[in-house]
KOLMARZA-544126 format. One record per residue (C-alpha): x, y, z. Coordinates in Angstrom, 3 decimals, always signed. Each point is the difference from the previous one (the first is absolute). Layout:
<lumdos>
X|Y|Z
...
</lumdos>
This chain:
<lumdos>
+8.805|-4.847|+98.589
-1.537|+3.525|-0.793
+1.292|-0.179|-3.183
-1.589|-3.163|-0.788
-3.263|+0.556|+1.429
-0.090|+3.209|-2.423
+0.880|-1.964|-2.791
-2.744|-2.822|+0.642
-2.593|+3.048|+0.527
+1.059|+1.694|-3.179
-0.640|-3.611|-1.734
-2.848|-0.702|+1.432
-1.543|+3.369|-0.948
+1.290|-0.477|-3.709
-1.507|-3.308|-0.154
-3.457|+1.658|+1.071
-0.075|+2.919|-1.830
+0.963|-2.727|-3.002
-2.553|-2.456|+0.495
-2.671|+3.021|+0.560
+1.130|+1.386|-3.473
-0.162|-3.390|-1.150
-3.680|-0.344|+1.650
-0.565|+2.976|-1.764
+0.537|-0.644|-3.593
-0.849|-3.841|-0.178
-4.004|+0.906|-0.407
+1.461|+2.618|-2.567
+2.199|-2.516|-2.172
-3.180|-2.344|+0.309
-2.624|+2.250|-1.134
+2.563|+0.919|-3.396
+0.222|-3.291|-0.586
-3.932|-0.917|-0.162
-0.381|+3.399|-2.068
+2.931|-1.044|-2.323
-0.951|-3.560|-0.581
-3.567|+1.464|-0.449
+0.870|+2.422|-2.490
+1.771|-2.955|-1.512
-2.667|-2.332|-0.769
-2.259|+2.893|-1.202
+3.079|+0.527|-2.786
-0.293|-3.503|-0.590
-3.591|+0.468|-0.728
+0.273|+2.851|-2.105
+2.800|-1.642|-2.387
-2.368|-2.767|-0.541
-2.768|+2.528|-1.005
+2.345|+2.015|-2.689
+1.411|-3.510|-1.125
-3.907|-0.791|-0.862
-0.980|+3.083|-1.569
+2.782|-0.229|-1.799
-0.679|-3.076|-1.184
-3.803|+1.180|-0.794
+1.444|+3.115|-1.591
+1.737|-2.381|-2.105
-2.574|-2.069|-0.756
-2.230|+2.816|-0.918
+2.429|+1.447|-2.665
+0.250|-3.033|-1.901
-3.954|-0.523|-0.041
-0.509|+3.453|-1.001
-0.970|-0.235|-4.048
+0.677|+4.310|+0.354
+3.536|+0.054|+0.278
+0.282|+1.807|+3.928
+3.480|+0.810|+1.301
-0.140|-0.992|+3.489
+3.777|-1.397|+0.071
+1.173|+3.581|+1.539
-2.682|-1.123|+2.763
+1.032|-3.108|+0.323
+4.032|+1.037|+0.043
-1.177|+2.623|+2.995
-1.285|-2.775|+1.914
+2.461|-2.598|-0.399
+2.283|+3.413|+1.078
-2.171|+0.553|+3.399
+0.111|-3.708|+0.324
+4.349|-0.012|-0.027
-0.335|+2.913|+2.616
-2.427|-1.831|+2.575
+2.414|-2.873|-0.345
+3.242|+2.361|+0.537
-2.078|+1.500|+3.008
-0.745|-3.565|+1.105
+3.289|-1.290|-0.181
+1.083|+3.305|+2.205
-2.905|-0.841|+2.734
+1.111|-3.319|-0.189
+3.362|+0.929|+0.871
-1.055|+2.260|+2.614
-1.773|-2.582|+1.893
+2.970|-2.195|-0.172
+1.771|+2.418|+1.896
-2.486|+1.004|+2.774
-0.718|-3.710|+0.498
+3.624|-0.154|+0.086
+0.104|+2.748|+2.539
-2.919|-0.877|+2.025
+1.676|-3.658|+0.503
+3.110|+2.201|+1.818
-2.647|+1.593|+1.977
-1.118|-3.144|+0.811
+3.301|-1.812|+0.811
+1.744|+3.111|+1.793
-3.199|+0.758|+2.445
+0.940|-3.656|+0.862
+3.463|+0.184|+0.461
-0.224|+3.059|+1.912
-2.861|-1.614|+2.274
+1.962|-2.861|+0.775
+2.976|+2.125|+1.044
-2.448|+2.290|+1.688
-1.139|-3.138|+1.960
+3.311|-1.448|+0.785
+1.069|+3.099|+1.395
-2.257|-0.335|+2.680
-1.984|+3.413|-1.095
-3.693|-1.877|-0.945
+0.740|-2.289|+3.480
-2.808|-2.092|+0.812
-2.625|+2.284|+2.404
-2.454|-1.369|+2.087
-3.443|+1.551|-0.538
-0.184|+0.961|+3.597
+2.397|+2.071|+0.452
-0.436|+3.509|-1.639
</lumdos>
């Protein structure tokens, strides 16, 4: 019986320190992902910005009656442009994963809550007593 009543107490004290931890880095993992998806959409904004100056750029160049070279401007941009999509499609990836993660979070705080509960440890109090 000693034996068990350790093991329960060592459980019980995992699943605590576990769900604090969890506690712990769920504001964490939700604060990334507004800063990631934020970061995202401001990528977003910037690739349609280069894809209009490019365009402009273009535009320019052939309206130009003194011939101007601006195609090594125009190949730089449409260069930036690739990398803010490559970056994008990284950040994109990245959020897949936290929401990912923060959905495990989610799902294990409740699994471990419900065990928690049916193990009689969050047992029903009345606000009287102390």
């Amino acid at each position: 019986m000693a034996s068990t009543a350790l093991l329960e107490s060592s459980s019980t004290n995992k699943d605590v320190l576990a769900e604090g931890l969890i506690d712990l880095l769920k504001p964490a993992i939700q604060q990334l992902d507004l800063h990631v998806h934020s970061v995202r959409e401001s990528q977003v904004d910037l690739r349609e910005h280069i894809d209009n100056l490019a365009t402009e750029l273009c535009r320019i160049n052939e309206q130009q009656k003194v011939a101007l070279d601006l195609d090594p401007y125009v190949k730089k941009l449409l260069n930036a442009r690739r990398r803010v999509v490559l970056v994008n499609n990284i950040l994109q990836n990245a959020q897949e994963r936290l929401r990912r993660l923060n959905h495990n979070v989610a799902k294990e705080t409740a699994r471990r809550k419900t065990m928690l509960e049916a193990s009689g440890v969050f047992a029903s109090r009345s606000p009287s007593l102390p």
